[in-house]
C-alpha positions as CSV (number, residue, x, y, z in Angstrom):
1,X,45.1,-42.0,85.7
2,X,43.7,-45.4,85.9
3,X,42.5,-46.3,82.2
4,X,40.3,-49.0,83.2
5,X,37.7,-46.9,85.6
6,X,38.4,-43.6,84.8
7,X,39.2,-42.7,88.2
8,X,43.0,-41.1,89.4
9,X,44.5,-42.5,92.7
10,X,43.4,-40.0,95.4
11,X,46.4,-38.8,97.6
12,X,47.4,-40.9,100.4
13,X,44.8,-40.9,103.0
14,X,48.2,-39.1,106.0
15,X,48.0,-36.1,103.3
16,X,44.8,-35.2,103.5
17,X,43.4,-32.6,106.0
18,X,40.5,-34.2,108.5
19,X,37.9,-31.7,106.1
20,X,38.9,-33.8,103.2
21,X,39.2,-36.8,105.1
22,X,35.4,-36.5,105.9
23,X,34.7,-35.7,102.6
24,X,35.7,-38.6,101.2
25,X,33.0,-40.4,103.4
26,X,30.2,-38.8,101.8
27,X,27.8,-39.3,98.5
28,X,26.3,-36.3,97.3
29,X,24.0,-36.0,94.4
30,X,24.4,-32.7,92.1
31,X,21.6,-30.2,90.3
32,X,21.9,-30.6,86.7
33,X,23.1,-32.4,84.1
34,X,26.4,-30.3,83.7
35,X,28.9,-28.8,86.3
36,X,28.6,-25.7,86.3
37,X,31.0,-23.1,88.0
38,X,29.2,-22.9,91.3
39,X,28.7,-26.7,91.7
40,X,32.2,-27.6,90.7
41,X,33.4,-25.1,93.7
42,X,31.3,-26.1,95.8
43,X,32.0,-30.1,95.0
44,X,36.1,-28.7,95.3
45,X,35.2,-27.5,98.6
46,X,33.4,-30.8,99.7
47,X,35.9,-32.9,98.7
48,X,33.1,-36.0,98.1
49,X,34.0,-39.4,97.7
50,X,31.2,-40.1,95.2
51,X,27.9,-38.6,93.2
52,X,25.2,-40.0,92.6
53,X,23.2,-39.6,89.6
54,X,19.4,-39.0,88.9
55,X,16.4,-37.9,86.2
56,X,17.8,-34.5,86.7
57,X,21.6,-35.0,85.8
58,X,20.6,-37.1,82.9
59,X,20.6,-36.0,78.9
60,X,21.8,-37.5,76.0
61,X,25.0,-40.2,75.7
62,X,27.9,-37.7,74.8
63,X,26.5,-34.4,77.3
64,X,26.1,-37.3,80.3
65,X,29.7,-38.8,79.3
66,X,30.8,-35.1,79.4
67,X,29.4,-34.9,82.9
68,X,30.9,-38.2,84.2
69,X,34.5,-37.4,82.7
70,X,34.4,-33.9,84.6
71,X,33.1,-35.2,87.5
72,X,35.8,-38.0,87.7
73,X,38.7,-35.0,86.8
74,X,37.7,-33.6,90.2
75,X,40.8,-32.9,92.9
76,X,38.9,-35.7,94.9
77,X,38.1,-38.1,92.2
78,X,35.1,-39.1,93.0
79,X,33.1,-42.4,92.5
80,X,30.0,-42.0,90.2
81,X,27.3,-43.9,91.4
82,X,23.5,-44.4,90.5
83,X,20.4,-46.4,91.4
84,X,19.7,-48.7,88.5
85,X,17.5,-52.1,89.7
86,X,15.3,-52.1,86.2
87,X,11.1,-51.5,86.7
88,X,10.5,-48.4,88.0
89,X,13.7,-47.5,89.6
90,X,15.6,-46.2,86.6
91,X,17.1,-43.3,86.2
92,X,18.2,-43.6,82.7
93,X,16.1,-43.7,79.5
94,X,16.8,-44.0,76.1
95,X,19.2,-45.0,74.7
96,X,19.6,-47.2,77.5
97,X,18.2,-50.4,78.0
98,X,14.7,-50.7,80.4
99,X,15.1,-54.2,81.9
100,X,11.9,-55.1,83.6
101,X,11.7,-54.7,87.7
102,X,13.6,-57.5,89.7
103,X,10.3,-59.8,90.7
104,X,10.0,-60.5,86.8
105,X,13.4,-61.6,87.0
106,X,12.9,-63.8,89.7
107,X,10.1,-65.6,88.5
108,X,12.4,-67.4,86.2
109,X,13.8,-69.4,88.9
110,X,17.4,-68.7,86.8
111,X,20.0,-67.7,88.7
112,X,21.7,-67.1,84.7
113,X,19.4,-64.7,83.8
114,X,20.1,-62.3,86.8
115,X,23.4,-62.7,85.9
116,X,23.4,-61.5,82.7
117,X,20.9,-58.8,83.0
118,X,23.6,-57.7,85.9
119,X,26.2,-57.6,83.1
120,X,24.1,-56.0,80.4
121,X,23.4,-53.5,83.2
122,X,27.2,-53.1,84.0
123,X,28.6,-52.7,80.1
124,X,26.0,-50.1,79.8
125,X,26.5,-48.1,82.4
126,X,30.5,-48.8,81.8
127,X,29.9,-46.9,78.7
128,X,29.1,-43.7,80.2
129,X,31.6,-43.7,82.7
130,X,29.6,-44.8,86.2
131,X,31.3,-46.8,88.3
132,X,28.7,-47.8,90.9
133,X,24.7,-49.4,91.0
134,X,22.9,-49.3,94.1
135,X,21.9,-52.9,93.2
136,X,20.9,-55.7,94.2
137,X,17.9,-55.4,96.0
138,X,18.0,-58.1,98.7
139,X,14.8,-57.3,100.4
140,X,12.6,-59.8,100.3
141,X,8.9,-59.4,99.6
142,X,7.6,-60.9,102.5
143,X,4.7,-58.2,103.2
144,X,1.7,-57.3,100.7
145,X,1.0,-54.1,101.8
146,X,4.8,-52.7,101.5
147,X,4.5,-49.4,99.5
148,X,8.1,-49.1,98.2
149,X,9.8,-52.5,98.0
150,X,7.3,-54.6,95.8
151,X,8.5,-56.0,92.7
152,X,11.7,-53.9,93.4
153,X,12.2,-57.7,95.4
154,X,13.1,-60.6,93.6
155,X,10.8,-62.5,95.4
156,X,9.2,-63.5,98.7
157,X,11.5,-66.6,99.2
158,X,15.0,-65.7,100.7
159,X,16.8,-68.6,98.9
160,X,15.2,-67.1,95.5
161,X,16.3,-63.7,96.4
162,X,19.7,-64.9,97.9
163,X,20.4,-66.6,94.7
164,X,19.1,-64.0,92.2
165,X,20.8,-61.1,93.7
166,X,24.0,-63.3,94.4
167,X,24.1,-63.5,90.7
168,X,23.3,-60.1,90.1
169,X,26.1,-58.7,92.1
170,X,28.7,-61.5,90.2
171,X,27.2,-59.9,86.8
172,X,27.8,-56.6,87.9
173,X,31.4,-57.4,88.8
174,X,32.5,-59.0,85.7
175,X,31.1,-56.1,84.2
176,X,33.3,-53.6,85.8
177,X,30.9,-51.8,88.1
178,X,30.7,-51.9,92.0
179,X,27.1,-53.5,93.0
180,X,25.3,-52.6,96.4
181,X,23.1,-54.7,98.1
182,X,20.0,-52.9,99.9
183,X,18.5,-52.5,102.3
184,X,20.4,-53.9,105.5
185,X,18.5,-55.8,107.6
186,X,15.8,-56.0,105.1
187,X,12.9,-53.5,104.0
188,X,10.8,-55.9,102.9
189,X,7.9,-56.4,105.9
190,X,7.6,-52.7,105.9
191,X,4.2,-51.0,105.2
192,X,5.1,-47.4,105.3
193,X,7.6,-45.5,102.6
194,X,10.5,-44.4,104.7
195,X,11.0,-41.9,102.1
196,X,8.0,-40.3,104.0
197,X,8.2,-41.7,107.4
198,X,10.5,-43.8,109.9
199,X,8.5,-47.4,109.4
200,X,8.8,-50.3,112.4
201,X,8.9,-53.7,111.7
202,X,7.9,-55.7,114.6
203,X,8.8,-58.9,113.9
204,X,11.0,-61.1,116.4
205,X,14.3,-61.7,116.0
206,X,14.3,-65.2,114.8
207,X,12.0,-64.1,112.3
208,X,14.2,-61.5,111.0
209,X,17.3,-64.0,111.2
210,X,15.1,-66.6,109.5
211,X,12.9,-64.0,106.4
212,X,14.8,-60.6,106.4
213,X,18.7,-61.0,107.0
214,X,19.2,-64.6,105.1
215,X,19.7,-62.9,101.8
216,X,22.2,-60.3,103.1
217,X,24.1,-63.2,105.3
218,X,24.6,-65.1,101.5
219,X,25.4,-61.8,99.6
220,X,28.2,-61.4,102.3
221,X,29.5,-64.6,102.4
222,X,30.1,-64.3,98.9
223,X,31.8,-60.9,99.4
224,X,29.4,-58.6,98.1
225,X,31.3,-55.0,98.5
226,X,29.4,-52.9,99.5
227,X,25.7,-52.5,101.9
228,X,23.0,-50.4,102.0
229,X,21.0,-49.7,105.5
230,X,17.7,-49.5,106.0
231,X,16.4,-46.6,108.1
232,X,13.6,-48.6,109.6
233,X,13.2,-49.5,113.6
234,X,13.6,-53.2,114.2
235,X,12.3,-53.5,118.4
236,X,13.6,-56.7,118.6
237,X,17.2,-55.7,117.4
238,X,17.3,-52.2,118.5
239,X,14.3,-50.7,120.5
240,X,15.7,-47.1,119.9
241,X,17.4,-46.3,116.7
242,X,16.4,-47.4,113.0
243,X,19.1,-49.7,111.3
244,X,21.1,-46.3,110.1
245,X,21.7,-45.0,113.1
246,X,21.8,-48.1,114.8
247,X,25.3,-49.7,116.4
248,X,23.6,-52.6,117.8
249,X,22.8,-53.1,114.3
250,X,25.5,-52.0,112.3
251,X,28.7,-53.0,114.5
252,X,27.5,-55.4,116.6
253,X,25.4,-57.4,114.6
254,X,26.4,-57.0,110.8
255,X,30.2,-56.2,111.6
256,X,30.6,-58.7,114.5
257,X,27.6,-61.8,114.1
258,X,27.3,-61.6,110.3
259,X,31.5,-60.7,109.4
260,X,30.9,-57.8,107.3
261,X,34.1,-56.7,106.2
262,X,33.5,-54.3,103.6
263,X,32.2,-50.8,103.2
264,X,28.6,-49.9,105.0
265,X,26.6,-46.9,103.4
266,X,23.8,-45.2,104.4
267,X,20.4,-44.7,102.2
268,X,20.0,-41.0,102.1
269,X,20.1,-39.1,105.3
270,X,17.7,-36.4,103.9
271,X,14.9,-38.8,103.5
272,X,12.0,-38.1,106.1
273,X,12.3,-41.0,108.1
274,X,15.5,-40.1,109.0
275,X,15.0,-35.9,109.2
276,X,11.7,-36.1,110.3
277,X,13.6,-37.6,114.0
278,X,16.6,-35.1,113.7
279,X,18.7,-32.7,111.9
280,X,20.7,-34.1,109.1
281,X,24.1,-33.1,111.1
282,X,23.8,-35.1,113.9
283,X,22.3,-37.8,112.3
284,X,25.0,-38.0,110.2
285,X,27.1,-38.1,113.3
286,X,25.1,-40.9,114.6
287,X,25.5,-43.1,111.6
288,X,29.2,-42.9,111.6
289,X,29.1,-43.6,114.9
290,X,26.9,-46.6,114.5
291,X,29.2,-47.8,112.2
292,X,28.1,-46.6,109.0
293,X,31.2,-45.7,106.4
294,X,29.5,-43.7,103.6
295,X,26.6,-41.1,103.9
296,X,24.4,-40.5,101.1
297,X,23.0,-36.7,101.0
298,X,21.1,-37.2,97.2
299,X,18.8,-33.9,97.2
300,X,21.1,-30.4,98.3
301,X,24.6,-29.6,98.1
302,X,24.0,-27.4,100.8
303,X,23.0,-29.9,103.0
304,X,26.0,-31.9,101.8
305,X,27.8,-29.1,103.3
306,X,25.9,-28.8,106.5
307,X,26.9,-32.7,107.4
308,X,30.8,-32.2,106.3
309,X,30.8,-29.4,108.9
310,X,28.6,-31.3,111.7
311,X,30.7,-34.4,111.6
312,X,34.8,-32.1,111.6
313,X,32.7,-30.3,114.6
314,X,32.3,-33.6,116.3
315,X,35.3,-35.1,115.8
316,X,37.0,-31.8,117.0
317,X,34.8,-31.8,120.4
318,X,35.8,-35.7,120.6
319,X,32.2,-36.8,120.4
320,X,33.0,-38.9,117.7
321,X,35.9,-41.0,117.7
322,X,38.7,-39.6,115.2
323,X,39.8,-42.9,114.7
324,X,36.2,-44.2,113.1
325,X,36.9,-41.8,110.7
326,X,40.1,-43.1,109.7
327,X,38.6,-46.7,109.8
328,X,35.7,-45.8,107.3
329,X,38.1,-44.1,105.3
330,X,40.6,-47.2,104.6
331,X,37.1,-49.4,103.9
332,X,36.2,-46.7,100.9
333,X,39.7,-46.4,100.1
334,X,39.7,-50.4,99.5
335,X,36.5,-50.1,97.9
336,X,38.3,-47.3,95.2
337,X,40.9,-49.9,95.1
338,X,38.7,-52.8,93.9
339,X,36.9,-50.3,91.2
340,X,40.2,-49.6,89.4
341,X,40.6,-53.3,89.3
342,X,37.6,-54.3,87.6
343,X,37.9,-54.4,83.7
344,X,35.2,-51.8,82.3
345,X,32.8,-53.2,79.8
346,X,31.3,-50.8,77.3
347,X,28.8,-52.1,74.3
348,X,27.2,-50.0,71.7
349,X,23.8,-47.8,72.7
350,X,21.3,-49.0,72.2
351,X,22.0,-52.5,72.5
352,X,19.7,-55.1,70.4
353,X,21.1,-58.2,72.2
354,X,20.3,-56.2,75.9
355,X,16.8,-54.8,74.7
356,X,15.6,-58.3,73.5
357,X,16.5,-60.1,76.8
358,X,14.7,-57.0,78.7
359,X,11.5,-58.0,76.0
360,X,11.7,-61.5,76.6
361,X,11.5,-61.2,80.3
362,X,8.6,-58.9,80.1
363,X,6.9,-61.0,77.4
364,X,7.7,-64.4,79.6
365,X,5.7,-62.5,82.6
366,X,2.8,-60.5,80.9
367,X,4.1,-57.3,82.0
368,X,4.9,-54.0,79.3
369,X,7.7,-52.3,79.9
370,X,9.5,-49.3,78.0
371,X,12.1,-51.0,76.2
């Protein structure tokens, strides 16, 4: 057992079965705030590289450590992950602190404070056992109208939000948890929720190079870990597939122009702009294919299940290349690697010195947030 994440070593990648092997490619988000008989066997079964955590999986400090420990004892040791910007996406209340949304941040101009509200974030979530935040956001706010990025965006610069969520992702790190920037090539000249539909941005490529992907390009040249796609359609990058499904996209163009090294994930496959064009299973399919490592499937277990089986089936009928699997599976097993390395922060909950850099921020910027 590693002490300082929590985590086990998982069995070397030639002793797994192909089922397991897949498995360990996928994210999959659980039903309650326990683990109950049927979910653990089912998890068992699924063999899941990580789970991610929302409202619903959340209770108090010792029954959510409970929860993290038992998920972390599983045969497949799983990652535990959770999407924790601050503002409105936060999945954890009280006792944990509410840091206000990322554009309040950025509007300091301090490169320090994202730091250290990365780090505040990290030693509390440390505490309780979660190893991964599906932060930074590097979109930048570059539309208005966008429904869902907003002041999730630390602003509608890129050299502001390159440099906030550059030092986000450091503060995370020293903190002991894995950060995630999101949304690869950028969701932030979007004006429809892709949570609800596939949105286009029609933008030429210069201006995407120039607005959209300069944040990303920094965060990787200062070897951010892990990405998040975007399942949007960019015409001018790829007139047929959105970034998630896209290999145009996601080999040839973050893998190849941009020198991604590390691990790719998808955003979850079971959001309508993505199952509203096909069925989970072969999108999943696609987005391996595409060049995608991890798959997130956040809402069922059963659908979980559905893509485990869809992608052995295509490896088995060599529509998907056996050896993609293998490749995604040493970039989440260096990923794993880098998790037990980190030192684990933990702090006392709740934290005075977090919750009165969370109030100062929100005083600084007029804005009231639950603290």
């Amino acid at each position: 057992m590693n002490q300082a994440s929590g985590t086990a070593d998982t069995p070397h990648p030639s002793r797994r079965t192909l089922h397991e092997e897949i498995g360990q490619l996928i994210f999959v988000g659980i039903p309650g705030p326990i683990l109950e008989p049927e979910t653990r066997r089912t998890l068992e079964q699924l063999h899941p590289g990580g789970v991610i955590l929302f409202r619903r999986n959340v209770g108090s400090l010792e029954p959510l450590r409970a929860l993290t420990a038992a998920l972390h004892a599983l045969p497949s040791r799983p990652l535990i992950a959770i999407d924790h910007e601050g503002g409105r996406v936060q999945r954890l209340g009280d006792p944990f602190t509410h840091f206000p949304a990322a554009a309040a941040v950025g509007q300091t101009g301090d490169p320090d404070v994202a730091y250290h509200v990365g780090r505040a974030m990290a030693a509390e979530l440390g505490s309780v056992g979660i190893d991964v935040s599906f932060a930074p956001v590097l979109d930048v706010h570059s539309n208005p109208s966008n429904p869902v990025i907003g002041d999730r965006a630390y602003g509608s610069e890129p050299a502001l939000v390159s440099a906030m969520g550059i030092a986000m992702m450091r503060g995370l790190l020293d903190g002991g948890v894995v950060p995630c920037g999101k949304h690869f090539p950028g969701h932030g000249d979007t004006e429809t929720d892709s949570h609800l539909e596939l949105p286009v941005v029609r933008r030429p490529r210069t201006h995407l190079e120039a607005i959209e992907m300069a944040p990303f390009r920094a965060a990787i040249a200062a070897n951010i870990p892990l990405l998040m796609t975007a399942h949007v359609l960019y015409p001018a990058l790829d007139p047929d597939h959105p970034a998630t499904l896209s290999r145009p996209i996601l080999t040839h163009l973050l893998r190849g122009e941009l020198g991604f090294s590390g691990v790719v994930a998808s955003d979850d496959l079971e959001m309508q702009a993505i199952t509203g064009q096909q069925a989970i299973g072969e999108a999943a399919v696609a987005s391996l294919a595409a060049g995608a490592d991890l798959l997130l499937v956040c809402q069922a277990l059963d659908r979980a299940a559905v893509v485990v089986d869809a992608i052995e089936r295509a490896v088995q009928q060599e529509r998907l290349d056996a050896a993609l699997i293998s490749a995604a599976g040493e970039r989440v097993q260096h990923l794993r690697r880098l998790r037990a390395q980190l030192p684990t922060s933990r702090c006392e909950l709740p934290n005075a010195t977090h919750r009165a850099l969370a109030a100062t921020l929100a005083n600084a910027h007029g804005e009231r947030w639950e603290t």
